[in-house]
Every structure is written in C-alpha cells, then in structure tokens.
VEXZA-835879 format. One record per residue (C-alpha): residue number from 0; residue in one letter; x, y, z. Coordinates in Angstrom, 1 decimal. Example, Ala and Ser with C-alpha at 12.3 -4.5 7.8 and 13.67 -1.06 7.14 Angstrom:
! VEXZA-835879
@pos 0, code A, c1 12.3, c2 -4.5, c3 7.8
@pos 1, code S, c1 13.7, c2 -1.1, c3 7.1
! end
This chain:
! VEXZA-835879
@pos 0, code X, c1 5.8, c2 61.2, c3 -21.0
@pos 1, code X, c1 8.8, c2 61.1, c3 -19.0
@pos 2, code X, c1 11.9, c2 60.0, c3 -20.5
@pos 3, code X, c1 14.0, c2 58.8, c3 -17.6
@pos 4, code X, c1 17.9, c2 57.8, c3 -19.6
@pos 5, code X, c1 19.1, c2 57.1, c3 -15.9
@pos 6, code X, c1 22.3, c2 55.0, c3 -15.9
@pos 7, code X, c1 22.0, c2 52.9, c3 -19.2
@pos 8, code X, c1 23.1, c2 49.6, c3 -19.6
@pos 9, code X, c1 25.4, c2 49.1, c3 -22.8
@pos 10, code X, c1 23.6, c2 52.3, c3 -24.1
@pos 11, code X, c1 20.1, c2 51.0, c3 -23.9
@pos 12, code X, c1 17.7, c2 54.1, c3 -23.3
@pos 13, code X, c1 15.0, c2 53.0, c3 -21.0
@pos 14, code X, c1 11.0, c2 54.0, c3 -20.8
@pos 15, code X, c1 9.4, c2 53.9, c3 -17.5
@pos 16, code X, c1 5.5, c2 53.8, c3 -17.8
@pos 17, code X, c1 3.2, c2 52.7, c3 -15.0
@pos 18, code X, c1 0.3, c2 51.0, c3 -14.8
@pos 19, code X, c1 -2.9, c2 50.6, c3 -16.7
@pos 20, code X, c1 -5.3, c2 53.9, c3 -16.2
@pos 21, code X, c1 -7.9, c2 55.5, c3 -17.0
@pos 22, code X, c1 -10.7, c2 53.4, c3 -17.9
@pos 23, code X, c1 -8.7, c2 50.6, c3 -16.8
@pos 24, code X, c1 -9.7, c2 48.4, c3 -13.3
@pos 25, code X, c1 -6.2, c2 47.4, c3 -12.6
@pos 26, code X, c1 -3.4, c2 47.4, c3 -9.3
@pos 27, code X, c1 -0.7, c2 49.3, c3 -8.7
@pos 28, code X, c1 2.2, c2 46.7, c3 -8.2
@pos 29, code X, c1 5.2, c2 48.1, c3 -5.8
@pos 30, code X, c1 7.3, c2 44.9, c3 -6.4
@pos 31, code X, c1 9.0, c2 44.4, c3 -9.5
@pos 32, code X, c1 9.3, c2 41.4, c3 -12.2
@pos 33, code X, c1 12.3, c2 39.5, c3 -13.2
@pos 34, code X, c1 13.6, c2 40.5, c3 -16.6
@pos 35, code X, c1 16.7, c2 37.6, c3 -17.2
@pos 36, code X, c1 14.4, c2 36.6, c3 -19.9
@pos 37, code X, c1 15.2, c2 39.3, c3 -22.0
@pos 38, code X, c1 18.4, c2 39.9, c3 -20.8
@pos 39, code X, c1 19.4, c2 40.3, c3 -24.6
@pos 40, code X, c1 17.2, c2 42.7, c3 -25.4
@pos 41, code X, c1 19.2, c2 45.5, c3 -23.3
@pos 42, code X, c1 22.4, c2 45.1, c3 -24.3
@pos 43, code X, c1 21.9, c2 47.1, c3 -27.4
@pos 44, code X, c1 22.4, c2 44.1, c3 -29.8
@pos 45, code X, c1 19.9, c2 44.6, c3 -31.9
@pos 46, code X, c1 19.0, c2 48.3, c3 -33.5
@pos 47, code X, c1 15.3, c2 47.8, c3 -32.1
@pos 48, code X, c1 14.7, c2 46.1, c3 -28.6
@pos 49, code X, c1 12.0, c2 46.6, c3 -26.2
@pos 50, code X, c1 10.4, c2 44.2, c3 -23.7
@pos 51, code X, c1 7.8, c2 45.0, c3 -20.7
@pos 52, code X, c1 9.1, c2 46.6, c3 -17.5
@pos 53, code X, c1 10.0, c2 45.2, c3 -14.6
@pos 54, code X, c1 6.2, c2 46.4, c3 -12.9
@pos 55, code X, c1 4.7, c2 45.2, c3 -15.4
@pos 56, code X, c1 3.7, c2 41.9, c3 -13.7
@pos 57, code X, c1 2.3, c2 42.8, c3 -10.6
@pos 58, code X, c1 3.6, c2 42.4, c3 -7.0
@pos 59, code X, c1 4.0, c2 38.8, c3 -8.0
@pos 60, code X, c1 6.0, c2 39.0, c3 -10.4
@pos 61, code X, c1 3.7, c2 36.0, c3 -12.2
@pos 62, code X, c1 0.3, c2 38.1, c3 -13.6
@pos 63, code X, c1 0.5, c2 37.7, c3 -17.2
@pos 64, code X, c1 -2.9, c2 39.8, c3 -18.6
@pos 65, code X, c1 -3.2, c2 44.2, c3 -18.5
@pos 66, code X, c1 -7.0, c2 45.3, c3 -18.7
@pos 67, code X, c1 -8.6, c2 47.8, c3 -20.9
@pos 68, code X, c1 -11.9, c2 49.1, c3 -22.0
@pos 69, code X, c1 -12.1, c2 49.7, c3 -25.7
@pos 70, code X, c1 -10.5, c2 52.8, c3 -27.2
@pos 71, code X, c1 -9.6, c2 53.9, c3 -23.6
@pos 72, code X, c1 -6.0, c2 55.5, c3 -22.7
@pos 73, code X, c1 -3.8, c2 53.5, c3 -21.0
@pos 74, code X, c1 -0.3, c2 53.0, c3 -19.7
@pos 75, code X, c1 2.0, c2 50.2, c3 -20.6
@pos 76, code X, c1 5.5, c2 49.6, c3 -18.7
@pos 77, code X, c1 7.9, c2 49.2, c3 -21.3
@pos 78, code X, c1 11.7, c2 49.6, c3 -22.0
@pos 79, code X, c1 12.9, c2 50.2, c3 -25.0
@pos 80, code X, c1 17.0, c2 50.7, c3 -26.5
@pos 81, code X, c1 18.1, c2 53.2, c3 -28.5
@pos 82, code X, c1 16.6, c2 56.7, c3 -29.8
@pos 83, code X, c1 13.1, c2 56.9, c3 -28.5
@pos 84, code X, c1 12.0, c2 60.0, c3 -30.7
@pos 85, code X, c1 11.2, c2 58.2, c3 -33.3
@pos 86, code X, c1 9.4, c2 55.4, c3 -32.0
@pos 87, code X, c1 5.7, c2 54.3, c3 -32.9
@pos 88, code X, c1 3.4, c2 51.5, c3 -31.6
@pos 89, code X, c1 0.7, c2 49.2, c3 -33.0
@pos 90, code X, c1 -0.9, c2 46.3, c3 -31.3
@pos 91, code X, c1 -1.3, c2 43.0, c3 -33.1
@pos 92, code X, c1 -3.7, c2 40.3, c3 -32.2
@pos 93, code X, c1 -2.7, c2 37.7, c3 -30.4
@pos 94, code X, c1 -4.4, c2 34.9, c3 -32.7
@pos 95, code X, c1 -3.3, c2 37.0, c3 -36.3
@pos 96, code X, c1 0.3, c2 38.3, c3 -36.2
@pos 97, code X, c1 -0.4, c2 40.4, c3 -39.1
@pos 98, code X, c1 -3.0, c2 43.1, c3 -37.3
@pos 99, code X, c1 -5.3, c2 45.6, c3 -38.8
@pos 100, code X, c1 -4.8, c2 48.4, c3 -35.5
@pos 101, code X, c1 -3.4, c2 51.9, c3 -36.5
@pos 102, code X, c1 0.2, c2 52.9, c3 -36.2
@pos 103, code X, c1 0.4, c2 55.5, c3 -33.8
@pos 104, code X, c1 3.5, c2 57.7, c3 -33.0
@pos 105, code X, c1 4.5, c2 57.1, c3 -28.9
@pos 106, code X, c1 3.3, c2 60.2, c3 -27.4
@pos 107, code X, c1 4.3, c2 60.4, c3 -23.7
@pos 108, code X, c1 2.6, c2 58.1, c3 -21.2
@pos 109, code X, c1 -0.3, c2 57.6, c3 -23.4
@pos 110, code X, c1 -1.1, c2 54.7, c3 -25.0
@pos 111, code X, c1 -4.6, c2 53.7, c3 -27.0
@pos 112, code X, c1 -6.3, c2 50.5, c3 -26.7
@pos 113, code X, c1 -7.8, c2 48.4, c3 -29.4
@pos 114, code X, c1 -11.0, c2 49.3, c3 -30.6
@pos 115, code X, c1 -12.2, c2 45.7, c3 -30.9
@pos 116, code X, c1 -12.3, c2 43.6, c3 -27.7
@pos 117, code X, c1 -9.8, c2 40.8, c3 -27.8
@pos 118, code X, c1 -6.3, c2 39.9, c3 -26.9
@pos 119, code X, c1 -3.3, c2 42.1, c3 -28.2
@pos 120, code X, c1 1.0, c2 42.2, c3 -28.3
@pos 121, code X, c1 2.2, c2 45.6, c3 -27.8
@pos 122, code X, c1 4.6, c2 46.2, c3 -31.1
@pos 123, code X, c1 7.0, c2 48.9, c3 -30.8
@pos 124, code X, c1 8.3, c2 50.7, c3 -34.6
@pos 125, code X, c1 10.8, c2 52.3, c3 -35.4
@pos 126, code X, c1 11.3, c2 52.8, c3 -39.3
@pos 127, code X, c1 10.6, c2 49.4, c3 -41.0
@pos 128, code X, c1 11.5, c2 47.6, c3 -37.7
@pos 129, code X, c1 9.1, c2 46.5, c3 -35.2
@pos 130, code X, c1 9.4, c2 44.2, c3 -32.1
@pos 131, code X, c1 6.7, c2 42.9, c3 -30.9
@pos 132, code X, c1 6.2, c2 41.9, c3 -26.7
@pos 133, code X, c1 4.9, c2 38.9, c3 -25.7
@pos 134, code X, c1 3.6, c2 39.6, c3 -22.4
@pos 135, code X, c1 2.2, c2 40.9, c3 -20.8
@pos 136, code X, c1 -1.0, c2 40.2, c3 -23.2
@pos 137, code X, c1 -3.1, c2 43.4, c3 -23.4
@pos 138, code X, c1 -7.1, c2 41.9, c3 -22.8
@pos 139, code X, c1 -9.2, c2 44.9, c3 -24.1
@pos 140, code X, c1 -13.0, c2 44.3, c3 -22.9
@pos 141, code X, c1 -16.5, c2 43.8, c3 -23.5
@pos 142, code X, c1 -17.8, c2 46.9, c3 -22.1
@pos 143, code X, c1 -20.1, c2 45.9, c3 -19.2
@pos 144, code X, c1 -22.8, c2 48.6, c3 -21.0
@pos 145, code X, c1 -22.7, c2 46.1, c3 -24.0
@pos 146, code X, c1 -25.0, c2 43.3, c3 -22.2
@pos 147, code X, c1 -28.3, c2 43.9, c3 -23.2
@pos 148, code X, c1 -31.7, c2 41.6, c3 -20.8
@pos 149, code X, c1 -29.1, c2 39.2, c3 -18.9
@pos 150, code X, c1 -27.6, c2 38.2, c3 -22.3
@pos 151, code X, c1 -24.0, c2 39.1, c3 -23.9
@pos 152, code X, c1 -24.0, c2 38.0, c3 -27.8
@pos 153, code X, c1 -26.1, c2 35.3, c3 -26.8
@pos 154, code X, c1 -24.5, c2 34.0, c3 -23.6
@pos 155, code X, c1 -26.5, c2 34.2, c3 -20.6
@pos 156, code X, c1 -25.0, c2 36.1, c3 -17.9
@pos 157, code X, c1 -27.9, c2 37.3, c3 -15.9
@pos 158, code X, c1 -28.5, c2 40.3, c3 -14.0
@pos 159, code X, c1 -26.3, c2 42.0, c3 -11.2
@pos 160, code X, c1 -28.2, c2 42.9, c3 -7.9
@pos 161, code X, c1 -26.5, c2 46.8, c3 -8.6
@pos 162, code X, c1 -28.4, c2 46.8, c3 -11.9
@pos 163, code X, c1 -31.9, c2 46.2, c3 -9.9
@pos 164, code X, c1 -30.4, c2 48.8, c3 -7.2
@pos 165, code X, c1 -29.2, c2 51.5, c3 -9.7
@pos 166, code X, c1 -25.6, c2 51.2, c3 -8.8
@pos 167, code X, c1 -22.5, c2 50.3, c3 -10.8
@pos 168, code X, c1 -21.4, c2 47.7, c3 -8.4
@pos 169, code X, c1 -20.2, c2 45.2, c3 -11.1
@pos 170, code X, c1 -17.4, c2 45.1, c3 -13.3
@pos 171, code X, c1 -15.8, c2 47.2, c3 -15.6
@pos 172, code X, c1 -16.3, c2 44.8, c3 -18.8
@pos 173, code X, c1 -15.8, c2 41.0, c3 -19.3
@pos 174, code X, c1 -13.1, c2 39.1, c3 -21.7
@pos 175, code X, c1 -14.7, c2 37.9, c3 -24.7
@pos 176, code X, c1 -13.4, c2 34.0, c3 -24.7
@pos 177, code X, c1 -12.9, c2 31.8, c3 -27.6
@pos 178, code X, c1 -12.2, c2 28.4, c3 -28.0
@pos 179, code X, c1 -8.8, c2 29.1, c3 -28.7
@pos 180, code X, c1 -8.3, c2 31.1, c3 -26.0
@pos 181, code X, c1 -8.3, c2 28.8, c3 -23.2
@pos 182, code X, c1 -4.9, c2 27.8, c3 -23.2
@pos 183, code X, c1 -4.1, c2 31.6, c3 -22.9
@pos 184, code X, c1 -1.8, c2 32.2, c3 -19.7
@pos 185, code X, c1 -3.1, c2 34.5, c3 -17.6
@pos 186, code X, c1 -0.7, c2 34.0, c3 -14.6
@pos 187, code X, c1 2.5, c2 32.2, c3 -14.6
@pos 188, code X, c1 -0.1, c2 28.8, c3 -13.0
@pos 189, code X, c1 -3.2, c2 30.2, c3 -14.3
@pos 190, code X, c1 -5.0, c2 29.6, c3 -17.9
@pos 191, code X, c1 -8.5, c2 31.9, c3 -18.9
@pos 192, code X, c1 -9.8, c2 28.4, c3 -18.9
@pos 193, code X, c1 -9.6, c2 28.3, c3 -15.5
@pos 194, code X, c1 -12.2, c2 30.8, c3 -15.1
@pos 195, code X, c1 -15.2, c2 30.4, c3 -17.1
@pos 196, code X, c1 -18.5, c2 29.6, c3 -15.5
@pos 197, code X, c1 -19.3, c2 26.0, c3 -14.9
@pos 198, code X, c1 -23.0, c2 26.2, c3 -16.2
@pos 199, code X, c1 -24.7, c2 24.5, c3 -18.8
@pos 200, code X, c1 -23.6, c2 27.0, c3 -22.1
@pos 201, code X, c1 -20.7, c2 24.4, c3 -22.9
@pos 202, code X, c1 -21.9, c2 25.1, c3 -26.7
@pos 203, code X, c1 -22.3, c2 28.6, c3 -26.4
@pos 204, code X, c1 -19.3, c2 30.5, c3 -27.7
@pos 205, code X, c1 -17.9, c2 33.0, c3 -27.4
@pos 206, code X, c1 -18.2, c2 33.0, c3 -23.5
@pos 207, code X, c1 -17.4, c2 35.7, c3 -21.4
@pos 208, code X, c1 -15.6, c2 36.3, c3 -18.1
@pos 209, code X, c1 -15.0, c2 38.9, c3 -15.3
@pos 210, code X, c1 -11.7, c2 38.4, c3 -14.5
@pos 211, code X, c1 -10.1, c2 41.1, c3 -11.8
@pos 212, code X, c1 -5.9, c2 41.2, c3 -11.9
@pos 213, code X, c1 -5.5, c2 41.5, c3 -8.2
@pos 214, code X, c1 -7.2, c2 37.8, c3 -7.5
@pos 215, code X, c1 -4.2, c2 36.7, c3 -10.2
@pos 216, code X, c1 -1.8, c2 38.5, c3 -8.3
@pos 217, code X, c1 -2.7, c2 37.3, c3 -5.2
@pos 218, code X, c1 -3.5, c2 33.7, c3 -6.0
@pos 219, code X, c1 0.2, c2 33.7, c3 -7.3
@pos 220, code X, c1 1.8, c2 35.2, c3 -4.6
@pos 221, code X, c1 0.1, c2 32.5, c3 -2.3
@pos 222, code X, c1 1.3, c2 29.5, c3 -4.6
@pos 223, code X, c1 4.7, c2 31.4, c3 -4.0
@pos 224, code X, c1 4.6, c2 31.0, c3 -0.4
@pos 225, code X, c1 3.7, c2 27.2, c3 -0.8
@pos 226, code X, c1 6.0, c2 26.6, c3 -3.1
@pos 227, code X, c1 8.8, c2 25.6, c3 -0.9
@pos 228, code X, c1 6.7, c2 22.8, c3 1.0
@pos 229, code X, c1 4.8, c2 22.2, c3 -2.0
@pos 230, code X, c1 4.4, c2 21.0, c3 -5.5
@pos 231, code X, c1 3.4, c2 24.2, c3 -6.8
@pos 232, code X, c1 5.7, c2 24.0, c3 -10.8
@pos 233, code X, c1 6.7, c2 26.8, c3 -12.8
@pos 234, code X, c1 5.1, c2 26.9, c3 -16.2
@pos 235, code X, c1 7.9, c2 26.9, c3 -18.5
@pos 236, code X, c1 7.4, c2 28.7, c3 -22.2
@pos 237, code X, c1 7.5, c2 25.3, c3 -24.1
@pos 238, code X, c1 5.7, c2 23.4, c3 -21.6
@pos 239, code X, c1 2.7, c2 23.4, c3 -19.2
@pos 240, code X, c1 3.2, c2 21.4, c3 -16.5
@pos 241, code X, c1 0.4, c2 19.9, c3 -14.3
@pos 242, code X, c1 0.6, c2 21.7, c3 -10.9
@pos 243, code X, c1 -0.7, c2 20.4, c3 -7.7
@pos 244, code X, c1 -3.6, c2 23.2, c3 -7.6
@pos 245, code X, c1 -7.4, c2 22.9, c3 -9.2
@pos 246, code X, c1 -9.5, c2 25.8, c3 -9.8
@pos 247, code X, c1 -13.0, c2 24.7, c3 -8.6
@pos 248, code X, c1 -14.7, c2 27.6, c3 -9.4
@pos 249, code X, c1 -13.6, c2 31.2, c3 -10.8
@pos 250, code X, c1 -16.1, c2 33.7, c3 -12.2
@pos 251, code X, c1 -19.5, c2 32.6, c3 -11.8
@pos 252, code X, c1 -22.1, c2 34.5, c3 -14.0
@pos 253, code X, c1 -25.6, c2 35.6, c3 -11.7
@pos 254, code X, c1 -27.4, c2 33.8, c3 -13.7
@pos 255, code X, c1 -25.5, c2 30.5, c3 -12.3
@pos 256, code X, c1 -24.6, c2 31.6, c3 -9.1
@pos 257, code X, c1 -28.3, c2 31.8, c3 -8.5
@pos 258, code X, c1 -28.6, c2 28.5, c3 -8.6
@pos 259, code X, c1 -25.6, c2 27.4, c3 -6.9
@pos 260, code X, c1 -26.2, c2 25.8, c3 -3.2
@pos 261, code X, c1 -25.1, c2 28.0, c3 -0.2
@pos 262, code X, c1 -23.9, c2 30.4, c3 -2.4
@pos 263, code X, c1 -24.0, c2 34.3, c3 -1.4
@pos 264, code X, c1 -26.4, c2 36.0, c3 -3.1
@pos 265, code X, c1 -24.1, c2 38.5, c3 -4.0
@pos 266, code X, c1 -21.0, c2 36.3, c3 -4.5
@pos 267, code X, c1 -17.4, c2 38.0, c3 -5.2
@pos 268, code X, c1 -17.2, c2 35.1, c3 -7.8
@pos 269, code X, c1 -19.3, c2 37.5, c3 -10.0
@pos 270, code X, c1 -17.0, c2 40.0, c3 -9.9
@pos 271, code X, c1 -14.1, c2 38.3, c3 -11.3
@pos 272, code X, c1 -12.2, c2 38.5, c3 -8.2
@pos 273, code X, c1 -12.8, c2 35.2, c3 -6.3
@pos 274, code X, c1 -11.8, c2 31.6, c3 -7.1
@pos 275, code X, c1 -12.3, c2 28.4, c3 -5.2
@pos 276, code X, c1 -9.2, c2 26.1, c3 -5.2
@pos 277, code X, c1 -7.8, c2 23.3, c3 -4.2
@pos 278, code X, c1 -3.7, c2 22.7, c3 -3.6
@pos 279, code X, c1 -1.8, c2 20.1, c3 -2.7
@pos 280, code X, c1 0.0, c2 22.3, c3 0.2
@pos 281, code X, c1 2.4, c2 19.9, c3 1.3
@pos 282, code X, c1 3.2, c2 17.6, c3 -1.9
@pos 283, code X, c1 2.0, c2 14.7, c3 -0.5
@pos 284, code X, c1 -0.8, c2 14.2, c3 -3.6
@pos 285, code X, c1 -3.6, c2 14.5, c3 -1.2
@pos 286, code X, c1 -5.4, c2 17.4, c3 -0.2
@pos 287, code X, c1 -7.0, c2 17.5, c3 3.0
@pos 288, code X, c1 -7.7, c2 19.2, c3 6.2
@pos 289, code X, c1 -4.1, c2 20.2, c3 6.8
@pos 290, code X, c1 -3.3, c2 21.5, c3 3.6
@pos 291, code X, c1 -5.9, c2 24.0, c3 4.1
@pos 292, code X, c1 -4.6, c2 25.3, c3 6.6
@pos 293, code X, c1 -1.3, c2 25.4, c3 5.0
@pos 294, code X, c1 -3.0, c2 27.9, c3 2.2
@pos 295, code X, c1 -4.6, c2 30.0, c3 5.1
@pos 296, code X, c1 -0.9, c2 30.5, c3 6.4
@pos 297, code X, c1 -0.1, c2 31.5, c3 3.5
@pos 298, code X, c1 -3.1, c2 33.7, c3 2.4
@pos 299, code X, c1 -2.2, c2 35.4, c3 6.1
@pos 300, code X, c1 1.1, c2 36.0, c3 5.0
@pos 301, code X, c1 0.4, c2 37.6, c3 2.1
@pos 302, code X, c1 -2.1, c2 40.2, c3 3.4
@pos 303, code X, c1 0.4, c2 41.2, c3 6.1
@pos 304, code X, c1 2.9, c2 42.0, c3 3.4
@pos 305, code X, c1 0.4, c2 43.5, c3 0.3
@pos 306, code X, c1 -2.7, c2 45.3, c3 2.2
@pos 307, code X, c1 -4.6, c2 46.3, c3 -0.8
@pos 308, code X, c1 -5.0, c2 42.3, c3 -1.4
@pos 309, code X, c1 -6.7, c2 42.1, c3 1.6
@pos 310, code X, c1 -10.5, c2 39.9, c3 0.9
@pos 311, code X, c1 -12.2, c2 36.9, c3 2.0
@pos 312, code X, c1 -10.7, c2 33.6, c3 3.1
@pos 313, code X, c1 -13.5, c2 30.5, c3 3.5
@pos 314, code X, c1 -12.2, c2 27.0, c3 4.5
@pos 315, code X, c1 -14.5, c2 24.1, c3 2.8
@pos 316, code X, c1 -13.7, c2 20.8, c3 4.7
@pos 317, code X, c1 -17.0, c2 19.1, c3 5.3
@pos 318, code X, c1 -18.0, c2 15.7, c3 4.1
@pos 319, code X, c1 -20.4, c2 17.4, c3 1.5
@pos 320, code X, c1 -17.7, c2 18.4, c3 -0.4
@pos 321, code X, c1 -15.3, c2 15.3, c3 -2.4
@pos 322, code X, c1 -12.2, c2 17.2, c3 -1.5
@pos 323, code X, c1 -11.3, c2 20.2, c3 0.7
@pos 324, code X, c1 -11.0, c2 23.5, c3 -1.1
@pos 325, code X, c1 -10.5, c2 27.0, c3 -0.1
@pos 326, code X, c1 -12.2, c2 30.5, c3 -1.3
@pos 327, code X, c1 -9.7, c2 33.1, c3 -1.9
@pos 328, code X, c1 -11.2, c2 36.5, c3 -3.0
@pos 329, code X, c1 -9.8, c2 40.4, c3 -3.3
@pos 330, code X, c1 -12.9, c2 41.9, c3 -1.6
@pos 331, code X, c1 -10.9, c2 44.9, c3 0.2
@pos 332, code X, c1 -11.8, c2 43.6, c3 3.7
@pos 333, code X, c1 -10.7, c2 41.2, c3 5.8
@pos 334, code X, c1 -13.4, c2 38.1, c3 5.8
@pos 335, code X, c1 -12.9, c2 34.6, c3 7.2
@pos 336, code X, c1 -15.3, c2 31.6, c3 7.4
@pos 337, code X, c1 -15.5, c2 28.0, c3 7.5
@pos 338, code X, c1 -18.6, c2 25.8, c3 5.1
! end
C-alpha cells in the first residue's frame, strides 16, 4: 500500500486506493466524485473519520455499488484522518449492522471480500472505534460457477450460448436479490429493482441479476447531460423522488430472453450491461419521437468524452411499442439501430 500524506487538510492523513481488482469486473473511473457530503469527516473533528474517495464513484460521479467475487482481493478508495498504522477493517451487512465478517488489520492496497455473497459497509477500526461508510455498497457475488442445469438456488436462469460453445463469455457472478433489497440505490437514479428480469418467477426469491457498473455509469452520465433540458431529479438521502425515466428492461435472464420477441439471441441484456429506457428528454411529461433523439445526443456525447463506454444505441419508435424507448448498452463497440 501506498501511503500518500500529500498536503493534509487540518491534519487529516489521506489513503488513496483504486479500484476494484482482481477477481473483480469493474471500470477504471478517471473523473472524480464530490465529497461536500462528508466535508466533516476531514477536518480532523472526530479521532476516527474515513469516508470513500473521490474515484470511488465512477466517471459519473453517481454509481453507487463496487463488485466482488467471494473471498477475492480487492481495492477500495478510501480516506481516512489521523494515524493509519493502526487501522483495521471489517465489513458489516448492509441489512444487520452488527456483522459476523473478520477483523482484519489494513495491509496495503489489499482488501478481502466477504465470504458470503450479499451487500456490505466497509468499517474502518481503530482501537474500540469504528466508522462505518455508507457508500459505496460493496455487492460481493454469486459466483457464475455456482449455477448448476439453468437454475441458481431454484431461480431459473437458463443457459448462456458460451456455455454450449465452451467459452466464458458471460458474467463474472450475479447479485443475490432479496425482497428487501429492491429499494437498494445502485446509482444516484437507479434502484436493483430496476433490474430484475421481467419473467414469470415473481414468487421466486431470492432472484438474481447480472448487473455490469459501466451501464450504471454510463446511464448516469447520460441523465447528466439531459438534465439541463430535462426532468431528470437528484435522489436525495431522505427521499426518492420520481424521475422522468423508466427502466423497461435491464438484465434479462436466457431463459426469458429466449422468449422475448425480436430479441437478439445473444442479447447484451444478459450480461448485465444493457437496459431499455424511456426519459422524458425535454420535461414536457411525454416521451416521444423527439425525446429520443434528445437521449441519442446525449449517448453521442458521452462516448466522445469516455471511450471505454462506447456500446450499442437502438431507437424504438414504432407503433408496436406503447411508448418510445431507447437501448443503451456498454458492449465495447460502437452499434446503432432503429426497431
């Protein structure tokens, strides 16, 4: 681990650590994230403060989740006051503030996930002290090995064309959802909700999801170029508002993308990194034709400036379909159709 002092702020010693690793299918953000909410924590008021780096929230400054497989090493961008040599970590469950995880002493850069998929708070300790982090939320994985003849702890998921082929084309893992997860903010606009399969397991639980952080980054940093015509709200920490923008579809399991009409047979929606939406562009609480085209501005835009979001853009304005909606997806090439 590097310890990088630098010039600190009212004493505060600061730890720089990048981005999820290792066994971890994650971006590399360049831009940084606004840290005025825990303007507080640096100013040495307290004799234990640490919150998440500036990169820890990708180039949009919104994405809310890190990924991990469990067990696996990771990074975790964090800053931290004081003495750092005698700092330790544990990560608590997001649904039991109490935790059963092992207290580990920070060593370096490295960082251990979970053992147990779910969704974890990084806790730093030091002594009897320990502050916990609320986001980003670590989401440690199902490993993709785990599903056994198209099924995941009962929940049908199907089979992957790479499977039949041999490859490993297909993600790293999926989330392990709960009912009480829904609500879970995955993106400054975005809940896990938003993202489950729209198939007929609505009793089936828990459900899983592949869910890629680049098509949260880059769905967020499209609502951020909207948001000047549009109605596009920020999400407040007390309140969710409604937002002009509807997730049609998100991550579709094989199984159900099988049977979806038109759909590619190979679909990026299986991969967790394509989502079909609908957004009232231009506030005026339709959407139509024009605010299509309004998105595909901005999806433009945002390619031009972040490269490695570069995917597939698909405009969806026939009568078939009750409203307009776009397809936005991370694919790593440049795609563009109209349905």
């Amino acid at each position: 681990m590097r310890w990088n002092a630098g010039r600190s702020r009212s004493g505060a010693i600061v730890i720089l650590l990048g981005a999820i690793v290792g066994a971890v299918q994650f971006m590399h953000p360049s831009a940084v994230a606004p840290i005025a909410p825990f303007a507080h924590l640096v100013r040495g008021d307290s004799p234990l403060a640490a919150l998440a780096s500036p990169n820890a929230f990708g180039a949009s400054r919104e994405v809310r989740l890190r990924f991990a497989l469990p067990g696996g090493e990771l990074e975790f961008p964090v800053e931290v006051s004081g003495d750092p040599s005698s700092l330790s970590y544990v990560w608590v469950p997001a649904r039991d503030a109490a935790g059963d995880e092992e207290i580990r002493p920070v060593n370096g850069a490295r960082f251990v996930a979970p053992s147990a998929p779910g969704f974890y708070h990084l806790a730093i300790v030091r002594g009897g002290l320990r502050h916990v982090i609320p986001e980003p939320t670590l989401a440690v994985m199902v490993p993709f090995e785990q599903k056994v003849g198209g099924r995941l702890n009962g929940y049908k998921i199907g089979t992957y064309i790479a499977e039949r082929l041999g490859h490993r084309d297909h993600p790293e893992g999926f989330l392990e959802v709960h009912e009480a997860d829904l609500s879970l903010r995955v993106s400054t606009h975005l809940r896990l909700g938003d993202f489950l399969t729209h198939d007929q397991q609505e009793n089936v639980w828990p459900k899983y999801v592949a869910l890629n952080p680049r098509l949260l980054d880059k769905l967020e940093l499209v609502l951020a170029k909207l948001g000047g015509r549009g109605t596009v709200a920020k999400v407040s920490e007390s309140d969710v508002q409604n937002v002009a923008l509807d997730v049609h579809s998100g991550f579709r399991t094989p199984a159900h993308n099988a049977g979806v009409p038109r759909a590619a047979r190979d679909s990026r929606h299986q991969y967790g990194d394509a989502a079909d939406v609908a957004i009232d562009a231009d506030g005026d609480g339709r959407v139509t034709s024009k605010d299509e085209l309004l998105v595909a501005q901005a999806v433009d835009q945002v390619e031009t400036e972040f490269p490695d979001l570069v995917g597939g853009l698909g405009l969806y304005t026939s009568r078939r379909y009750r409203t307009p909606y776009v397809h936005i997806d991370t694919r790593g090439k440049r795609s563009r159709w109209k349905g």
